[in-house]
C-alpha positions in Angstrom: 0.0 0.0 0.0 1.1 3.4 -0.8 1.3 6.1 1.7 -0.5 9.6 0.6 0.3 13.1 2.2 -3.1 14.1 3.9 -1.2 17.4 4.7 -3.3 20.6 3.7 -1.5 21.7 0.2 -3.1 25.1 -1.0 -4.2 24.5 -5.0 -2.1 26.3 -7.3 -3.8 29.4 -9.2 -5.4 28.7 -12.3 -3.2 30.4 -15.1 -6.2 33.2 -15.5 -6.2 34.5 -11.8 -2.5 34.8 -12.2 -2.5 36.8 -15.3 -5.4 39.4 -13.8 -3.6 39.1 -10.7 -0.3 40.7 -12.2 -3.3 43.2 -14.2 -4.0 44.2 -11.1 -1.1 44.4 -9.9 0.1 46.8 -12.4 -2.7 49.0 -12.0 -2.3 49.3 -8.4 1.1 50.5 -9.6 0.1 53.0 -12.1 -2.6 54.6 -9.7 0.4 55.0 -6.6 3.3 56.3 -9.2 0.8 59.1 -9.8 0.2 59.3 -6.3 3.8 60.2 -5.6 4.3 61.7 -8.9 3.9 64.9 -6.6 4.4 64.3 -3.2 7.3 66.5 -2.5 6.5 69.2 -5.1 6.1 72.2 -2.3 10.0 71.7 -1.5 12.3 72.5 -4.5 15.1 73.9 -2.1 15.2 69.8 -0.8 15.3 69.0 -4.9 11.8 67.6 -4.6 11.8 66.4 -7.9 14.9 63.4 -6.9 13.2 62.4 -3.9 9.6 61.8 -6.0 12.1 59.6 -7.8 13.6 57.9 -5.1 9.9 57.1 -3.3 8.8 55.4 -6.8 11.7 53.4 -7.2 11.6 52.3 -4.1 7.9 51.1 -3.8 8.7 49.4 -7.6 11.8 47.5 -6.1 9.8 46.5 -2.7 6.6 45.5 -5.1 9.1 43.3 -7.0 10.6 41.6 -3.8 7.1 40.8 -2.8 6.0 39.4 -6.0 9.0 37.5 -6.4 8.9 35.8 -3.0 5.4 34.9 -3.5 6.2 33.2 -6.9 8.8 30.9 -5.3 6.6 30.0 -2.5 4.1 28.8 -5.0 6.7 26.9 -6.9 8.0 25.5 -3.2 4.1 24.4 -2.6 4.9 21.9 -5.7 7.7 20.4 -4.6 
């Protein structure tokens, strides 16, 4: 007799709710870089417009890190 893992093992997406998942991802994305677009506008003496930058980048880099942990864990689930 073989022994089967009665372990609780989350499904894996269907290929759909992954693609509007990273839609909606993006447009998350698109609505916060206009968000920040002008956050620091009222302070050009603090170059305002290099700091917008700096926010943005870093939000796109920490989205990234998220995302791409969350793909691995799904791959590690299929192991």
């Amino acid at each position: 007799m073989s022994t089967k893992q009665t372990d609780k093992v989350k499904p894996r997406r269907s290929a759909p709710a992954r693609v509007f998942g990273g839609i909606g991802i993006g447009l998350i994305g698109f609505v916060l870089y206009w968000v920040f677009d002008g956050m620091f506008d009222g302070f050009p003496k603090y170059n305002s417009y290099f700091w917008t930058w700096v926010v943005v980048i870093a939000f796109v880099l920490f989205g990234a890190f998220i995302w791409i942990r969350d793909e691995r864990r799904h791959i590690d689930d299929e192991d």
